[in-house]
C-alpha positions as CSV (number, residue, x, y, z in Angstrom):
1,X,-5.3,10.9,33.8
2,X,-5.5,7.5,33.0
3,X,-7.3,6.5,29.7
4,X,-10.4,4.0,29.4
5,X,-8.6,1.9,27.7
6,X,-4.8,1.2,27.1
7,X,-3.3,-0.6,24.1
8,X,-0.6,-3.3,24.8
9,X,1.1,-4.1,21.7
10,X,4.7,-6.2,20.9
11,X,7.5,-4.7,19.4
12,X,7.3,-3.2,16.5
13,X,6.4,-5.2,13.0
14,X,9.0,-6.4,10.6
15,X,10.7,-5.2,8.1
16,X,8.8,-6.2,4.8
17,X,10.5,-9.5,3.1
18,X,12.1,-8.6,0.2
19,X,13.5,-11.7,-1.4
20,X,17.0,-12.0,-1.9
21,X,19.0,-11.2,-5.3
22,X,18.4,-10.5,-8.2
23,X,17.2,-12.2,-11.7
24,X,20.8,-13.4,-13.4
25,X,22.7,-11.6,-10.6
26,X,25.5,-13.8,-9.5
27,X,26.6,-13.3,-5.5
28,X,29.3,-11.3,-6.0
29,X,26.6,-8.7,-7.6
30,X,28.4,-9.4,-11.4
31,X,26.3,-10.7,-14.3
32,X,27.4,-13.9,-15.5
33,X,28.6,-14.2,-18.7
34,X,26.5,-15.6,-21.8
35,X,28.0,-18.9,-22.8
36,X,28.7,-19.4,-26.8
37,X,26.4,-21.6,-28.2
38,X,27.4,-25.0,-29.5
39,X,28.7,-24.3,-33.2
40,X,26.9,-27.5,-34.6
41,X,23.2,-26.3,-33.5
42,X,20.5,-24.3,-35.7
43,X,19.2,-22.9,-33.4
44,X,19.9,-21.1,-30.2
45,X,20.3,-22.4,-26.9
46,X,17.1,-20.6,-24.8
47,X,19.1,-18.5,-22.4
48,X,20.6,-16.9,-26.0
49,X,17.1,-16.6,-27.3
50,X,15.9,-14.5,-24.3
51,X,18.9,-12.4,-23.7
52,X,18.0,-11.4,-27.3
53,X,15.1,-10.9,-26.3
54,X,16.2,-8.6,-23.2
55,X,15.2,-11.0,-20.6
56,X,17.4,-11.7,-17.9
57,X,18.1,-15.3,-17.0
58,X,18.4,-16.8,-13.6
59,X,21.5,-18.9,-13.1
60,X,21.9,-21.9,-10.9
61,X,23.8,-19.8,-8.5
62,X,21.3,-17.2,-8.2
63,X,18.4,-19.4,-7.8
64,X,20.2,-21.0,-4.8
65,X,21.0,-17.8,-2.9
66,X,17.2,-16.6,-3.5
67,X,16.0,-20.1,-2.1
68,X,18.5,-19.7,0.7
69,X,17.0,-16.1,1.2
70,X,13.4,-17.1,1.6
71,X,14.6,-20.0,3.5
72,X,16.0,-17.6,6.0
73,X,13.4,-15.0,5.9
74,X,10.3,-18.0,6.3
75,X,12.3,-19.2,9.7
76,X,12.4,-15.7,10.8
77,X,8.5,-14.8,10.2
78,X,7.4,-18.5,12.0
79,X,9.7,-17.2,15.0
80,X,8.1,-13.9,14.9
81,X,4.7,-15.0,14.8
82,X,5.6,-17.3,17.6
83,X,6.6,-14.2,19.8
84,X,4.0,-12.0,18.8
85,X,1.4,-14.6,19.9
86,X,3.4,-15.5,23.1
87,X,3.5,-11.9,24.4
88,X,-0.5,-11.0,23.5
89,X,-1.4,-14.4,25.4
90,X,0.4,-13.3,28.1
91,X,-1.2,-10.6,28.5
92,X,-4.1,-11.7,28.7
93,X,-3.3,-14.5,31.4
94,X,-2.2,-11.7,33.1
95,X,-4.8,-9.7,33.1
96,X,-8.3,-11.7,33.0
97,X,-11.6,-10.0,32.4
98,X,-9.6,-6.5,32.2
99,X,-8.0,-7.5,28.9
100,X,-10.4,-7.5,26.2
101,X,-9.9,-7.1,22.1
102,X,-6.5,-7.9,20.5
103,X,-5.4,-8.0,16.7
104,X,-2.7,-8.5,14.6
105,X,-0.7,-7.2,11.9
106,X,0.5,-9.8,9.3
107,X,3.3,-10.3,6.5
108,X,2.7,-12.5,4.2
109,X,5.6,-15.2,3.8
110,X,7.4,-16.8,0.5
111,X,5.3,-19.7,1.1
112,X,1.9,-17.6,0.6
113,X,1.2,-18.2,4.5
114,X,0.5,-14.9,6.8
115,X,2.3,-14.6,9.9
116,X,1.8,-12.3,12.7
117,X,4.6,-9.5,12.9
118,X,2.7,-7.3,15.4
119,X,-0.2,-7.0,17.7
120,X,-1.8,-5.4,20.5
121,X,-4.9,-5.4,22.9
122,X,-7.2,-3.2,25.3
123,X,-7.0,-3.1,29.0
124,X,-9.2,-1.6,31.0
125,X,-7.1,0.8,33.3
126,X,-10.6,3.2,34.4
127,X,-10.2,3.7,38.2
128,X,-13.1,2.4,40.2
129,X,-15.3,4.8,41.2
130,X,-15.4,6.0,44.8
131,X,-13.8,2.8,46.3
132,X,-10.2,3.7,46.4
133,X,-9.3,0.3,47.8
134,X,-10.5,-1.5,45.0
135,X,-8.7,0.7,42.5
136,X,-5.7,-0.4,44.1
137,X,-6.8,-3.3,44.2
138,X,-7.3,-3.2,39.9
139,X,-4.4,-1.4,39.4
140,X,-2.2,-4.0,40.4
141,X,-3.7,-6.7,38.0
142,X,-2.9,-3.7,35.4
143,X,0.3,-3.9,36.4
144,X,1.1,-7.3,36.0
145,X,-0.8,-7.8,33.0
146,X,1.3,-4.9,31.2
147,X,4.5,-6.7,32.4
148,X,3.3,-10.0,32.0
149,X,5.3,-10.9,28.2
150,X,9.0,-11.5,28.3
151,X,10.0,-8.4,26.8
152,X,7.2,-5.9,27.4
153,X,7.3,-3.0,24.8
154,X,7.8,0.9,25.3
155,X,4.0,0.9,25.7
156,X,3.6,-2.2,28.0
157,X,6.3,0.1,30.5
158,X,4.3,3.1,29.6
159,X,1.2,1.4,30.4
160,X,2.5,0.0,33.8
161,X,3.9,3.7,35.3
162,X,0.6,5.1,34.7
163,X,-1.1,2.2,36.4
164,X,1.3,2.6,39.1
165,X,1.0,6.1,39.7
166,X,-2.7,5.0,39.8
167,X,-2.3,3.1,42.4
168,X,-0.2,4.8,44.8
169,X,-2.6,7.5,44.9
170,X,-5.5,5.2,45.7
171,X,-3.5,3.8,48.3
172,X,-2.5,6.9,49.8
173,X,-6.4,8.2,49.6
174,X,-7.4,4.7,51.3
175,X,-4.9,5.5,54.4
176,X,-6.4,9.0,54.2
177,X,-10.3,7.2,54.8
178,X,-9.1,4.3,56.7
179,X,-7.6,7.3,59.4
180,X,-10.8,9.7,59.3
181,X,-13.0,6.8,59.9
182,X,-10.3,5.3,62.9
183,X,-10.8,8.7,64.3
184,X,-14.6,8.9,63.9
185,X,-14.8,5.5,65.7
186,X,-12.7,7.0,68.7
187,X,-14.4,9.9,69.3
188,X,-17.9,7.9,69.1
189,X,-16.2,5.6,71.6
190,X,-15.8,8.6,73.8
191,X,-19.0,10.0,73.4
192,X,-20.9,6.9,74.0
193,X,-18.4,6.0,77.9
194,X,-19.2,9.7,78.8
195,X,-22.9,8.7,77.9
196,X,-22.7,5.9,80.0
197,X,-20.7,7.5,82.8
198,X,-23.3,10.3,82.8
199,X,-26.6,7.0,83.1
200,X,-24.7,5.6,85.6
201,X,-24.3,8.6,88.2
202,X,-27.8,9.8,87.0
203,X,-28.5,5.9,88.1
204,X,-26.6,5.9,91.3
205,X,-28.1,9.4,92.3
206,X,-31.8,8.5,92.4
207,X,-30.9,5.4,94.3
208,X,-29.2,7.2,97.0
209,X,-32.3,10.2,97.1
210,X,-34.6,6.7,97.1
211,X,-32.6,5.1,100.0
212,X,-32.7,8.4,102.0
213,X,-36.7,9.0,101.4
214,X,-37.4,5.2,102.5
215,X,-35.3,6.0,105.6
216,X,-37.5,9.0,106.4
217,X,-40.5,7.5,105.8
């Protein structure tokens, strides 16, 4: 049976970002190694102070391949939130006053900003009671309103065979009333020219007993 409401959501979220590298991790996954200290100083350079201390230092190289990492990852969230919006709104062009609700999952991004990863919202996919025509009618907007998005989602399809089902039987149960109602009208048809053919000689028979009593009279 076809629920009250359906959920329409987008493709599944993204992964979470985890930012690239590591503290004092070169590319190639090797630590780089500590540089002497000039001879001539008293006291140590910092990055020999904190690897005394057992703190890691962050080399040029790795701070450029993190940067490039959440770079990468910040173009990929704007693009998904782009296509998670795109794909809700479509949906609800689509489907009009039987797509209500909607909401969103977000990630937040290296630059402290949330972006949309996921989302969904309600239609309204209840056939309409004792009108079998209109639920044809409403099934059809469901339809289109579940394949409305560019790439509609496992659900979106699932959502749209149901409808369709849906439909075909109110369709098939409309032909069913549209013929028991053609065949009601014939056979009132029929009963109402036998009516009339029966008035008619009932008409034409008093005439003729009328005609033959004036004669006699």
């Amino acid at each position: 049976m076809i629920p009250t409401a359906a959920s329409l959501p987008s493709v599944p979220p993204a992964p979470p970002f985890v930012p690239g590298g590591s503290a004092g991790v070169a590319p190639n996954g090797t630590r780089p190694a500590a540089q002497a200290p000039p001879a001539a100083t008293e006291t140590p350079p910092l990055a020999g102070r904190e690897r005394e201390e057992g703190r890691s230092v962050r080399t040029p190289a790795a701070t450029d391949t993190a940067l490039i990492e959440e770079q990468r990852m910040l173009t990929e969230l704007k693009a998904r939130d782009r296509e998670v919006r795109a794909h809700e709104n479509a949906h609800r062009a689509a489907g009009g006053d039987l797509v209500r609700g909607g909401s969103y999952d977000y990630q937040q991004g290296p630059d402290g900003k949330r972006y949309a990863v996921g989302g969904d919202v309600q239609i309204d996919t209840t056939p309409v009671p004792d009108d079998p025509r209109a639920t044809a009618e409403k099934m059809a907007r469901v339809i289109r309103a579940a394949l409305a998005p560019a790439e509609p989602s496992p659900t979106d399809l699932a959502v749209a065979a149901q409808a369709t089902a849906e439909r075909n039987r109110a369709q098939a149960e409309s032909r069913n009333d549209t013929g028991a109602e053609g065949d009601d009208r014939r056979l009132s048809a029929t009963r109402e020219s036998s009516d009339a053919v029966t008035a008619y000689r009932r008409t034409a028979e008093q005439a003729a007993t009328g005609s033959t009593l004036n004669a006699v009279a």
